[in-house]
PyMOL Python script that loads the backbone (N, CA, C, O; Angstrom):
from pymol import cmd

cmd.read_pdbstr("""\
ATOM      1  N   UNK A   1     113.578  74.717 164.709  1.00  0.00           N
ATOM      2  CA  UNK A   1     112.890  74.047 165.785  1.00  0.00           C
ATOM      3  C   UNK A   1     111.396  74.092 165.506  1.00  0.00           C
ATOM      4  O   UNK A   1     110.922  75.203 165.267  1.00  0.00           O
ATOM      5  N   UNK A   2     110.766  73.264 165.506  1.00  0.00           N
ATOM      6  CA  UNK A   2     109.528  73.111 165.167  1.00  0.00           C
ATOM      7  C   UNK A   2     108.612  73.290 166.396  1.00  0.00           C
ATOM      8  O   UNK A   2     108.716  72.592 167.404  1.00  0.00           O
ATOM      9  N   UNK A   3     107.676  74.311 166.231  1.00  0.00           N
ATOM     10  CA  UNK A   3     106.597  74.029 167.494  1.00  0.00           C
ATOM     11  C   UNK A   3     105.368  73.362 167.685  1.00  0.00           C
ATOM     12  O   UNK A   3     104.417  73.427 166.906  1.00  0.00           O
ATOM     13  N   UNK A   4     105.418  72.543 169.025  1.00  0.00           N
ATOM     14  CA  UNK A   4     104.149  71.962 169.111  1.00  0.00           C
ATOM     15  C   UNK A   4     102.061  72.707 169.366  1.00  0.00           C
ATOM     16  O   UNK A   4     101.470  73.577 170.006  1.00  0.00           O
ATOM     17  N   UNK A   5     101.798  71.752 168.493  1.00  0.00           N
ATOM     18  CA  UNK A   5     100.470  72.411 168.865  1.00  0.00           C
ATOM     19  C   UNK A   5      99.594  71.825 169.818  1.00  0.00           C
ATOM     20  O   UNK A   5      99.234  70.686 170.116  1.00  0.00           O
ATOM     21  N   UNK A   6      99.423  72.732 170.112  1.00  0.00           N
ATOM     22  CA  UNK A   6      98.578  71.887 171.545  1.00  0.00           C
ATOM     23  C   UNK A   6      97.091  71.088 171.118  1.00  0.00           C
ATOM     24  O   UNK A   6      96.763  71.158 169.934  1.00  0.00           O
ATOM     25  N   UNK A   7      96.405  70.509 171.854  1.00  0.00           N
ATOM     26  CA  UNK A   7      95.093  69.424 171.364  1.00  0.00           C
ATOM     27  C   UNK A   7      93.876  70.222 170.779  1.00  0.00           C
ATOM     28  O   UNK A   7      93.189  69.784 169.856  1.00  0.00           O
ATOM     29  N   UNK A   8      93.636  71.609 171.486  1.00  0.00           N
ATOM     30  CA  UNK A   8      92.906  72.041 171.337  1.00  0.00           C
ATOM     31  C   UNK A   8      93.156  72.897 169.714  1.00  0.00           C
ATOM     32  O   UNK A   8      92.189  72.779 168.961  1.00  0.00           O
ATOM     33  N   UNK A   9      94.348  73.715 169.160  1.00  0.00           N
ATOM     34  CA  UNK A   9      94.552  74.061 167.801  1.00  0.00           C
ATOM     35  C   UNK A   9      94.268  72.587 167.213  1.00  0.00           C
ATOM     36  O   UNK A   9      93.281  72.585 166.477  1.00  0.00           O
ATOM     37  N   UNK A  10      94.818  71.485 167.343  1.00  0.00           N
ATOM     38  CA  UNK A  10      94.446  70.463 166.681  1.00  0.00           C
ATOM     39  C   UNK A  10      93.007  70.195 165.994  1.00  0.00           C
ATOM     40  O   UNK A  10      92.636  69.779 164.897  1.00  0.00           O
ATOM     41  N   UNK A  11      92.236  70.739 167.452  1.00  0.00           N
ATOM     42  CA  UNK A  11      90.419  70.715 167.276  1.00  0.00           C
ATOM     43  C   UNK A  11      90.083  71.614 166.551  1.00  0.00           C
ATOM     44  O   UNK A  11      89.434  71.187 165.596  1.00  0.00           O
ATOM     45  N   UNK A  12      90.261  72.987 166.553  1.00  0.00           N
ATOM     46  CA  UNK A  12      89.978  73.819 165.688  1.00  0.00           C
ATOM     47  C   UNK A  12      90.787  73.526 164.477  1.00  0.00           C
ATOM     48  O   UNK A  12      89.949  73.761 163.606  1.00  0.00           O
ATOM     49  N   UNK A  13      91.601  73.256 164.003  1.00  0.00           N
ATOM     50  CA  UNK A  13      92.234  72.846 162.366  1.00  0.00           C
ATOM     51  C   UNK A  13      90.897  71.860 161.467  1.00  0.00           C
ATOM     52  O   UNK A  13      90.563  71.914 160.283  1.00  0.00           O
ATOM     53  N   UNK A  14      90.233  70.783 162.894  1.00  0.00           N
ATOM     54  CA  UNK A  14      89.580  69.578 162.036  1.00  0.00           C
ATOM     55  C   UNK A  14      88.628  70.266 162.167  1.00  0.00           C
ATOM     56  O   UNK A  14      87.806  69.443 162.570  1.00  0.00           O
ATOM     57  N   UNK A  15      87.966  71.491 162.105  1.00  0.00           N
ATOM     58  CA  UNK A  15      87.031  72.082 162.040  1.00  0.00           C
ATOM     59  C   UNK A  15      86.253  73.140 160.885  1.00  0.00           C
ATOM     60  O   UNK A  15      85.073  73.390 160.636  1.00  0.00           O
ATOM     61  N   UNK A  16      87.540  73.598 160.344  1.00  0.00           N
ATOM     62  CA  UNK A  16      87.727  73.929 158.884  1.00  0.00           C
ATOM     63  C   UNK A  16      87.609  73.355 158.175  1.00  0.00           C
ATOM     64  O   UNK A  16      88.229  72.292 158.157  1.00  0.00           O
ATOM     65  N   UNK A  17      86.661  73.737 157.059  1.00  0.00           N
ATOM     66  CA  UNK A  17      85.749  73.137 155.831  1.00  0.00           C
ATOM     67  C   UNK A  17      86.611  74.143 155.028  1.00  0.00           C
ATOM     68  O   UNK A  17      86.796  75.280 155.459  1.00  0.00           O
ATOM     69  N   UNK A  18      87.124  73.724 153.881  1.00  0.00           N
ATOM     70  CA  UNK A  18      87.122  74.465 152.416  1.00  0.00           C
ATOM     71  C   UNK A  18      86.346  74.227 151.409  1.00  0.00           C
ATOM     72  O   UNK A  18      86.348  73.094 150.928  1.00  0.00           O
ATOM     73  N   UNK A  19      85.531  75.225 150.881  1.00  0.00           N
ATOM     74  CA  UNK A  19      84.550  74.819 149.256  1.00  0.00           C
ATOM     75  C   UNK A  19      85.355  75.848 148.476  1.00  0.00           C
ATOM     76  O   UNK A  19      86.029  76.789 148.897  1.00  0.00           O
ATOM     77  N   UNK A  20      85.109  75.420 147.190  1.00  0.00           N
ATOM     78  CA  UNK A  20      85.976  76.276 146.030  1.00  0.00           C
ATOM     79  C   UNK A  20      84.639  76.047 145.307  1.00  0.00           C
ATOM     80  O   UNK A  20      84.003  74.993 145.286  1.00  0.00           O
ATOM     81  N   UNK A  21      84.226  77.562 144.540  1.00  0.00           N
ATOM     82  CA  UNK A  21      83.109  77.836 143.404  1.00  0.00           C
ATOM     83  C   UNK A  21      83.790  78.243 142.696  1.00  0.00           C
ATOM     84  O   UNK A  21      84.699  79.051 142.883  1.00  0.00           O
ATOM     85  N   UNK A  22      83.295  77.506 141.319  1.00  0.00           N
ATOM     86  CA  UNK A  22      83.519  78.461 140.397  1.00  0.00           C
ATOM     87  C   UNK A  22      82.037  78.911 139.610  1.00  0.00           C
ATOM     88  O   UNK A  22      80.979  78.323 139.387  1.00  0.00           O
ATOM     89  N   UNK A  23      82.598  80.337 139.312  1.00  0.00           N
ATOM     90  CA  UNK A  23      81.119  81.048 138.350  1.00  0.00           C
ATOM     91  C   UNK A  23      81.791  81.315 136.824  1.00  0.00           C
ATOM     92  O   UNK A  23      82.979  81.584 136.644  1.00  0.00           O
ATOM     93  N   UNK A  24      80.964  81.208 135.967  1.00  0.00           N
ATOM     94  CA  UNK A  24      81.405  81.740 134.637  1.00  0.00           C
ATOM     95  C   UNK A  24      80.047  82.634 134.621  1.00  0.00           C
ATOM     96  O   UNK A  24      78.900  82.635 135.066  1.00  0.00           O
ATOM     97  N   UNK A  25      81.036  83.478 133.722  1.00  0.00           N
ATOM     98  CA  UNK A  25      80.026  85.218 133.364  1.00  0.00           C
ATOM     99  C   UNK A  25      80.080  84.899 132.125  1.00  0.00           C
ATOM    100  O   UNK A  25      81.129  84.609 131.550  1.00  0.00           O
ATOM    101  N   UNK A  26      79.085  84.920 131.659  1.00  0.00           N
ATOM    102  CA  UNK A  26      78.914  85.054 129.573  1.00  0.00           C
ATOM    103  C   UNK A  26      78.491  85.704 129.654  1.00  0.00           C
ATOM    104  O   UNK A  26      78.086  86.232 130.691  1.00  0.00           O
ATOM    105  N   UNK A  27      78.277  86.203 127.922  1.00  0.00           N
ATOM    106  CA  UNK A  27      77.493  87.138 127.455  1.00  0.00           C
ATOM    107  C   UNK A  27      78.516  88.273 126.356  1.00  0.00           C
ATOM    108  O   UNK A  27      79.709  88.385 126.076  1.00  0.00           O
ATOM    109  N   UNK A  28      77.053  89.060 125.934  1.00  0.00           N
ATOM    110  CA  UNK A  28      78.024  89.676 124.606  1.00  0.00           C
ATOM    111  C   UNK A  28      79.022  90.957 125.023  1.00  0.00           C
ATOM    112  O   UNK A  28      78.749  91.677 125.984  1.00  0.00           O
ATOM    113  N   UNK A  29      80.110  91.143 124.260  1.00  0.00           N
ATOM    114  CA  UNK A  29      81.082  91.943 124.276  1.00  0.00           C
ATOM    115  C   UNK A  29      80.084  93.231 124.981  1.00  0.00           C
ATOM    116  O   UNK A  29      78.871  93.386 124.838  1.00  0.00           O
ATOM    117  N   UNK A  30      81.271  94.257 125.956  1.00  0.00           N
ATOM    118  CA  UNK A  30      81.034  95.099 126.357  1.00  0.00           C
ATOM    119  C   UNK A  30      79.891  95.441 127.420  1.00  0.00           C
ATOM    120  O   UNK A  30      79.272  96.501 127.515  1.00  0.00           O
ATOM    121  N   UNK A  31      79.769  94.370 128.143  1.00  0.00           N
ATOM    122  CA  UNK A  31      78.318  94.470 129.284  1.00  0.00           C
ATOM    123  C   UNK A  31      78.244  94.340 130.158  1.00  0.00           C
ATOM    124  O   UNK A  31      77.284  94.042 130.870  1.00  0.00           O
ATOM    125  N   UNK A  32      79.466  94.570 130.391  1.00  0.00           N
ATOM    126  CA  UNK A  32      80.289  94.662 131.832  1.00  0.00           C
ATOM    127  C   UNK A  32      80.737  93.469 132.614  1.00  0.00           C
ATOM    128  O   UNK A  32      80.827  93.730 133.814  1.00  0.00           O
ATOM    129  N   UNK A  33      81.025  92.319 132.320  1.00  0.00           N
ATOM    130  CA  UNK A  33      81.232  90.890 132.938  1.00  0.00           C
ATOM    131  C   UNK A  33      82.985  91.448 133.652  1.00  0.00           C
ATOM    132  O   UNK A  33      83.042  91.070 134.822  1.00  0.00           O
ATOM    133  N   UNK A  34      83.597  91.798 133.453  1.00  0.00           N
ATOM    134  CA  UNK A  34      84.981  92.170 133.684  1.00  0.00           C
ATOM    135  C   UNK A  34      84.652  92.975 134.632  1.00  0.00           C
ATOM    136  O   UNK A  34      85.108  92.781 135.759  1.00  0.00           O
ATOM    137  N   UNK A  35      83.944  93.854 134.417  1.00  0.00           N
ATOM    138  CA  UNK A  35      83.952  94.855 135.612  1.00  0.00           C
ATOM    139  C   UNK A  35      82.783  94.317 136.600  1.00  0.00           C
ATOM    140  O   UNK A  35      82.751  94.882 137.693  1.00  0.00           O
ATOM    141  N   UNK A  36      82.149  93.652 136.448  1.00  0.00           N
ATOM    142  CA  UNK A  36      81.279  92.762 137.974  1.00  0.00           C
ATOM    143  C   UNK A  36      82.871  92.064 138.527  1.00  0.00           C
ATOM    144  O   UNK A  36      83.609  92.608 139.348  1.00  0.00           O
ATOM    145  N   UNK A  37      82.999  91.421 138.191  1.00  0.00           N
ATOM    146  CA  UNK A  37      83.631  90.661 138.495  1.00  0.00           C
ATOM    147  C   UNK A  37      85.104  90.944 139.161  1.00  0.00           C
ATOM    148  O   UNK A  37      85.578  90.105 139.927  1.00  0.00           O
ATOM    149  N   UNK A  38      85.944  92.370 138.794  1.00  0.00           N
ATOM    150  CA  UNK A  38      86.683  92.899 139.598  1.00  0.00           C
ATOM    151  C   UNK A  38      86.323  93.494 140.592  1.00  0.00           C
ATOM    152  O   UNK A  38      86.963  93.457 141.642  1.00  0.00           O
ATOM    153  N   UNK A  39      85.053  94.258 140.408  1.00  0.00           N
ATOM    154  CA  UNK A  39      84.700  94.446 141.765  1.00  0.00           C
ATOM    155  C   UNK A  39      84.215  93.483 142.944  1.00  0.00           C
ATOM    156  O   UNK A  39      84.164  93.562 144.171  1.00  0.00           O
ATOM    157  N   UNK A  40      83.971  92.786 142.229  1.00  0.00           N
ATOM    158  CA  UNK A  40      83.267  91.454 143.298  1.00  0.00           C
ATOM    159  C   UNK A  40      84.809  91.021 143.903  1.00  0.00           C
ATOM    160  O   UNK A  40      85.063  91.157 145.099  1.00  0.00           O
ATOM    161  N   UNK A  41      85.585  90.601 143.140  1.00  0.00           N
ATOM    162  CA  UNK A  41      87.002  90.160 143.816  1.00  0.00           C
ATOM    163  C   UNK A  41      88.075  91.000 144.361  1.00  0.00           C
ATOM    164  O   UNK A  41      88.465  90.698 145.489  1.00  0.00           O
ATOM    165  N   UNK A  42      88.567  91.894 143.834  1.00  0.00           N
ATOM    166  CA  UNK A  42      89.070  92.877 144.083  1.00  0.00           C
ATOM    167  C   UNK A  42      88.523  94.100 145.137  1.00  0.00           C
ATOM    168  O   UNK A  42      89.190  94.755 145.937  1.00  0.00           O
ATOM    169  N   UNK A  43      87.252  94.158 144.883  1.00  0.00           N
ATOM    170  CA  UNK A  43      86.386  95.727 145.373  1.00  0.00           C
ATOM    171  C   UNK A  43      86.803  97.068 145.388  1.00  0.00           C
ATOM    172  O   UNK A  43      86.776  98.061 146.115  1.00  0.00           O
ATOM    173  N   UNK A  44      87.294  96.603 144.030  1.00  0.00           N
ATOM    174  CA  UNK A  44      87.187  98.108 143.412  1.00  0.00           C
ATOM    175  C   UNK A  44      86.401  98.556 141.933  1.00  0.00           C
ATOM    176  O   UNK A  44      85.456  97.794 141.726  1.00  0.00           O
ATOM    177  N   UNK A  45      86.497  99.184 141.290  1.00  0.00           N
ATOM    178  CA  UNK A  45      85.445  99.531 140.036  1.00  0.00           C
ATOM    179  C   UNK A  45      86.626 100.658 138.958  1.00  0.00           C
ATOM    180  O   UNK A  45      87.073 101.770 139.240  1.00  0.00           O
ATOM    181  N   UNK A  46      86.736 100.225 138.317  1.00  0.00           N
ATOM    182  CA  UNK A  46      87.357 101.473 137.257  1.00  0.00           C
ATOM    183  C   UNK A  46      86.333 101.198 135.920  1.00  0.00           C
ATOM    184  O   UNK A  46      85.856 100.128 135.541  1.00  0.00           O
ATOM    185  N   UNK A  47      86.140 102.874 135.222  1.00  0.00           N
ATOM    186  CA  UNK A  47      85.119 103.414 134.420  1.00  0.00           C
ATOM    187  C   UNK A  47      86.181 102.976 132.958  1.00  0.00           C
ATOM    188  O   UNK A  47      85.667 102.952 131.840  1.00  0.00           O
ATOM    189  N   UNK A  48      87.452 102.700 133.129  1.00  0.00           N
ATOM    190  CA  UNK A  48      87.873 102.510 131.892  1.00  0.00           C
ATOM    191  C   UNK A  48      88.358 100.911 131.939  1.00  0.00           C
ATOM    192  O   UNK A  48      89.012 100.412 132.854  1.00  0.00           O
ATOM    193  N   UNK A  49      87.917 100.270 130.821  1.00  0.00           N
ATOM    194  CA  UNK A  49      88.128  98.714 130.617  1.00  0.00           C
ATOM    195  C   UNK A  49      88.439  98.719 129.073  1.00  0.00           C
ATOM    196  O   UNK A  49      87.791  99.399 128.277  1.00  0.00           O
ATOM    197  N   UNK A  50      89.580  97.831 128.690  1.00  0.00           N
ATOM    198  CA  UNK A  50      89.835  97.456 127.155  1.00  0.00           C
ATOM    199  C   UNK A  50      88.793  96.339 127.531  1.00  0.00           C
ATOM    200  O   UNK A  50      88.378  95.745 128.525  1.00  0.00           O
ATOM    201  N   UNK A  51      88.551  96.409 125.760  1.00  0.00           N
ATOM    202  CA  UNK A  51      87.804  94.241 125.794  1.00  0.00           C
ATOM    203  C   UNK A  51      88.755  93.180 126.327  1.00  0.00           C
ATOM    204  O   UNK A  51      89.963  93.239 126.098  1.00  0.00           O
ATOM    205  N   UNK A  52      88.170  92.164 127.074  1.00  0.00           N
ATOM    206  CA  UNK A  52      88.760  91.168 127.196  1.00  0.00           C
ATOM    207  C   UNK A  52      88.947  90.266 125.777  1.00  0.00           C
ATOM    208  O   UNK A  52      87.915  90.213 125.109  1.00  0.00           O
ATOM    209  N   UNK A  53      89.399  89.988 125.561  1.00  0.00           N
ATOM    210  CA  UNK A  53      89.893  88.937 124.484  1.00  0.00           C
ATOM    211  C   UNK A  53      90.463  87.452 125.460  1.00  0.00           C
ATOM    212  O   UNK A  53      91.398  87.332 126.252  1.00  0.00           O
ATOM    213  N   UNK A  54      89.554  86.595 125.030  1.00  0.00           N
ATOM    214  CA  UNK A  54      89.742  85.274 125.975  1.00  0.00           C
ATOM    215  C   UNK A  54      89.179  85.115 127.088  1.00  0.00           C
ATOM    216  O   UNK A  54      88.020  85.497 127.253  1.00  0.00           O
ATOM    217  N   UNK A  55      89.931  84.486 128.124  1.00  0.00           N
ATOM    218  CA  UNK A  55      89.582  84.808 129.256  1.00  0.00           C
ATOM    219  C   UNK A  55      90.241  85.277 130.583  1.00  0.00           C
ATOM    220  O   UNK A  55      91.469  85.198 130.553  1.00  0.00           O
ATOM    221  N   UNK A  56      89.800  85.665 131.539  1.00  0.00           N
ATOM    222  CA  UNK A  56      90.691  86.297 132.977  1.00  0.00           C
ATOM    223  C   UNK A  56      90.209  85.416 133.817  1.00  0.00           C
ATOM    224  O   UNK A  56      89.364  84.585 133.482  1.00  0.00           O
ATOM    225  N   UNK A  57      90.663  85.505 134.904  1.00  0.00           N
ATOM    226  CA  UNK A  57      90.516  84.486 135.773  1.00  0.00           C
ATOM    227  C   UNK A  57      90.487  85.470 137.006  1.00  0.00           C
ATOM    228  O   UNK A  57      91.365  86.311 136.816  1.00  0.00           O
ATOM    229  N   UNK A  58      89.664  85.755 138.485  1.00  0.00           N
ATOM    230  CA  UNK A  58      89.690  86.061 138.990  1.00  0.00           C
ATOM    231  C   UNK A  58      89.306  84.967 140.091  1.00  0.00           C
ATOM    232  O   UNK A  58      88.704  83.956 139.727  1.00  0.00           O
ATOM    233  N   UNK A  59      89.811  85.247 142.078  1.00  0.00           N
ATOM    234  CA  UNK A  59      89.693  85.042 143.059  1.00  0.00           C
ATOM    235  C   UNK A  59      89.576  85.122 143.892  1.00  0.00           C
ATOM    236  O   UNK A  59      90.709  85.409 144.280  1.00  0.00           O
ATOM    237  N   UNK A  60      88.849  85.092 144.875  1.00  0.00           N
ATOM    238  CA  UNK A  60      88.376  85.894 145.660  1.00  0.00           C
ATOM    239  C   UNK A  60      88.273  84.813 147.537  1.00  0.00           C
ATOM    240  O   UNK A  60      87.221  84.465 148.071  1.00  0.00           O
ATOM    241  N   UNK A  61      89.327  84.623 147.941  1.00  0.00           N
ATOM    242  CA  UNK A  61      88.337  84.373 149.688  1.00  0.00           C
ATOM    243  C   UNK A  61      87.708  84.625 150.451  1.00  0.00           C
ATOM    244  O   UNK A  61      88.188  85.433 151.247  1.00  0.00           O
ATOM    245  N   UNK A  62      86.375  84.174 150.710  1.00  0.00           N
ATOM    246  CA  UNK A  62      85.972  84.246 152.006  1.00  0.00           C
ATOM    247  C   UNK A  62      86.054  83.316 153.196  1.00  0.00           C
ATOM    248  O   UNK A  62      85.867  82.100 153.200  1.00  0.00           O
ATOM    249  N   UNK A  63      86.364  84.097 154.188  1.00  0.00           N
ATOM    250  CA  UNK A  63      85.948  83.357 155.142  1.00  0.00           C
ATOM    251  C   UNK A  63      85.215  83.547 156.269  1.00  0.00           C
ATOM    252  O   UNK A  63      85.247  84.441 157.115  1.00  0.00           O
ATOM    253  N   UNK A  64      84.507  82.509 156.146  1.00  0.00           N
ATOM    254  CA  UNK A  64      83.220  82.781 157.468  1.00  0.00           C
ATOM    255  C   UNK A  64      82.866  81.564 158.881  1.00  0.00           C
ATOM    256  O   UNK A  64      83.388  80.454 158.981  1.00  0.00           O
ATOM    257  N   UNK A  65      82.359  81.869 159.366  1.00  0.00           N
ATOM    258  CA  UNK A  65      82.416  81.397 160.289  1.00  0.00           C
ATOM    259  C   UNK A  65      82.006  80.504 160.663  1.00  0.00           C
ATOM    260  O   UNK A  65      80.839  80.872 160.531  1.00  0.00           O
ATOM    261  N   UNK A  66      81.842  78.753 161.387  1.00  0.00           N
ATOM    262  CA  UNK A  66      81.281  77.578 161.028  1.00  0.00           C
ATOM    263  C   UNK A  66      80.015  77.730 160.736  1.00  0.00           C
ATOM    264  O   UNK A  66      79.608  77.338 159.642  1.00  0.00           O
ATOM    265  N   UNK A  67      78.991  78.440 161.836  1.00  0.00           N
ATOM    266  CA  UNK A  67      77.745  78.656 161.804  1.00  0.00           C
ATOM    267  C   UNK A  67      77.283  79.060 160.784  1.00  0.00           C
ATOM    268  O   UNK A  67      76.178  78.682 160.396  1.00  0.00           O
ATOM    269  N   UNK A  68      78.202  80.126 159.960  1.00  0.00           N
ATOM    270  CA  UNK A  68      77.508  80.631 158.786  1.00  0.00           C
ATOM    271  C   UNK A  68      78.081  79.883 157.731  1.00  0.00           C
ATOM    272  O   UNK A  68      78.049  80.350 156.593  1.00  0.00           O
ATOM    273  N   UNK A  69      78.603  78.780 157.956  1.00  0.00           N
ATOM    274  CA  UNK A  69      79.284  77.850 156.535  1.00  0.00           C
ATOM    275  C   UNK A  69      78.199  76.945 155.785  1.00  0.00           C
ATOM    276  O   UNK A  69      76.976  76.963 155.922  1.00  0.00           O
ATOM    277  N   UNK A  70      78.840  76.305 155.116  1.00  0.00           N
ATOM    278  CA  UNK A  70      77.588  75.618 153.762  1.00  0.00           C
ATOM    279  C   UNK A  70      77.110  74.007 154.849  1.00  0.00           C
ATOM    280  O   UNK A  70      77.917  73.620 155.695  1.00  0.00           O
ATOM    281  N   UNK A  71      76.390  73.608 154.738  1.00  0.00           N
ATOM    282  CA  UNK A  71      75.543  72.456 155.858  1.00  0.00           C
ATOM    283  C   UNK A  71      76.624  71.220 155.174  1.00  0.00           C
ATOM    284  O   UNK A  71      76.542  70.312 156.000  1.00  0.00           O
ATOM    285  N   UNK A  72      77.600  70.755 154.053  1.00  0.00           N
ATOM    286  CA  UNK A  72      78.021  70.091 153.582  1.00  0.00           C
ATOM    287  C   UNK A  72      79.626  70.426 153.649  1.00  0.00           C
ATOM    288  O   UNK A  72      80.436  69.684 153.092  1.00  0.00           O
TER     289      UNK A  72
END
""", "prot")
cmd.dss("prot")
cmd.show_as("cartoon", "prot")
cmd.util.cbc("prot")
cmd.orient("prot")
């Protein structure tokens, strides 16, 4: 059975903005780009890291609130 939404969830749904960034980290072996970057997504930090070889892909949501959203 499917439930109805009332007018007002309707209003708040068309109110939600999604942006997707992406960042690339370069730079030379061992200088920590892996470990910014798990902590930034994850928020956590570990002192032991193999080299990356290639690349990882990390993701991270926020969400904030209209007022504090991007003007676009």
């Amino acid at each position: 059975m499917a439930s109805k939404q009332s007018d007002s969830d309707n209003e708040h749904d068309e109110d939600i903005q999604s942006h997707q960034f992406k960042i690339i980290l370069l730079g030379d072996g061992a200088v920590g780009k892996t470990s910014i970057a798990t902590r930034f997504s994850e928020e956590k930090f570990s002192q032991n890291y193999k080299q990356t070889v290639g690349v990882d892909f990390f993701m991270k949501r926020i969400h904030l609130p209209r007022k504090y959203g991007l003007p676009f």
